[in-house]
Phi, psi and omega in degrees: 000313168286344163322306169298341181252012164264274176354289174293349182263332182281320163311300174316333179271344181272324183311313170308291186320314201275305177320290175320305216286302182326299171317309177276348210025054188200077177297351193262327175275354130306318177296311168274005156269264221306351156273342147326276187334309210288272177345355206278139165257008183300166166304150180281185163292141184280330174285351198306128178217193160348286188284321190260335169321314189282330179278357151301157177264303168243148184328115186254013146243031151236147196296188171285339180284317181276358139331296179313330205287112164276106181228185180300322180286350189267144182294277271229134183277129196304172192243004146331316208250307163306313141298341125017293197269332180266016182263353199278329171287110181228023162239001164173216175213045187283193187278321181302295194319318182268341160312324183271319155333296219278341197248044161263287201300329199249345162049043169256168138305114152008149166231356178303161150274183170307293181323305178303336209245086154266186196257005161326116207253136165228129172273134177308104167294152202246172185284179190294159174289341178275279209301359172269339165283330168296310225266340225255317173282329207276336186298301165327295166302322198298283172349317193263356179289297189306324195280304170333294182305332162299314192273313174259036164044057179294141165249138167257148193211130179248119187278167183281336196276020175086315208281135200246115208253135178234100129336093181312164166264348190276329194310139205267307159312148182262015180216155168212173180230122170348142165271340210273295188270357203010060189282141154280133202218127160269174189276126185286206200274187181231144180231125196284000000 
């Protein structure tokens, strides 16, 4: 019985997900509040126990290493894989995009029903005019980070999943792996 009622709470959290994203239609900005949640480093709550433990968003009695770990007993689907997927809708943000999100990542069935996946097209909204000015100052920064690293000779490397990797000159391997898709991409050679 409890298996089955781990099972329907984690599905219920990709249906919340596949709902959130639909309503705001801004699945990148759900994806980066839920990593926001898992990372917070404040303390947990001193009431967290059994009974309230499901109502977390990540486990709040397993550490952060063991977060990642997916297993039967958890109400929560990790939230690695949940952003995965919604960061994986990128043509839009119907009930289809993430049913095609969740089974490109989980290489799985659905969990939308059938009934929910019309052709209904929802287009992906982009963020508010204040936060494009923050991303915009935020760019800015990034930009004048990268050209330092270019002058120290950093290699830069772009996965196909978009995630822009900057490479120390001191890393020893000739491959590395996406943190985001954890695709393996090599390194060219470096001239010193």
């Amino acid at each position: 019985a409890y298996l089955l009622y781990y099972a329907l709470s984690r599905k219920r959290e990709y249906l919340a997900d596949a709902g959130g994203a639909r309503l705001t239609r801004y699945p990148e900005g759900l994806a980066s509040a839920l990593e926001k949640i898992a990372n917070d480093p404040s303390p947990q709550l001193a009431s967290v126990n059994k009974v309230t433990a499901p109502m977390y968003i990540a486990n709040p009695f397993k550490k952060k290493k063991q977060r990642k770990l997916s297993d039967l007993t958890s109400t929560h689907p990790p939230i690695s894989e949940r952003v995965r997927i919604l960061r994986n809708m990128t043509h839009g943000a119907s009930f289809k995009d993430y049913s095609d999100a969740f089974t490109n990542i989980k290489h799985t069935k659905t969990v939308i029903p059938p009934t929910a996946l019309t052709k209904e097209d929802v287009a992906l909204r982009q963020a508010d005019a204040k936060a494009k000015k923050e991303q915009r100052s935020e760019k800015q920064m990034r930009q004048i980070g990268d050209i330092m690293r270019k002058v120290n000779q950093f290699v830069f490397l772009t996965c196909l999943c978009g995630l822009k990797l900057k490479i120390p000159p001191n890393f020893k391997s000739n491959k590395v792996s996406c943190p985001r898709c954890k695709r393996k991409m090599d390194l060219p050679t470096r001239i010193p």
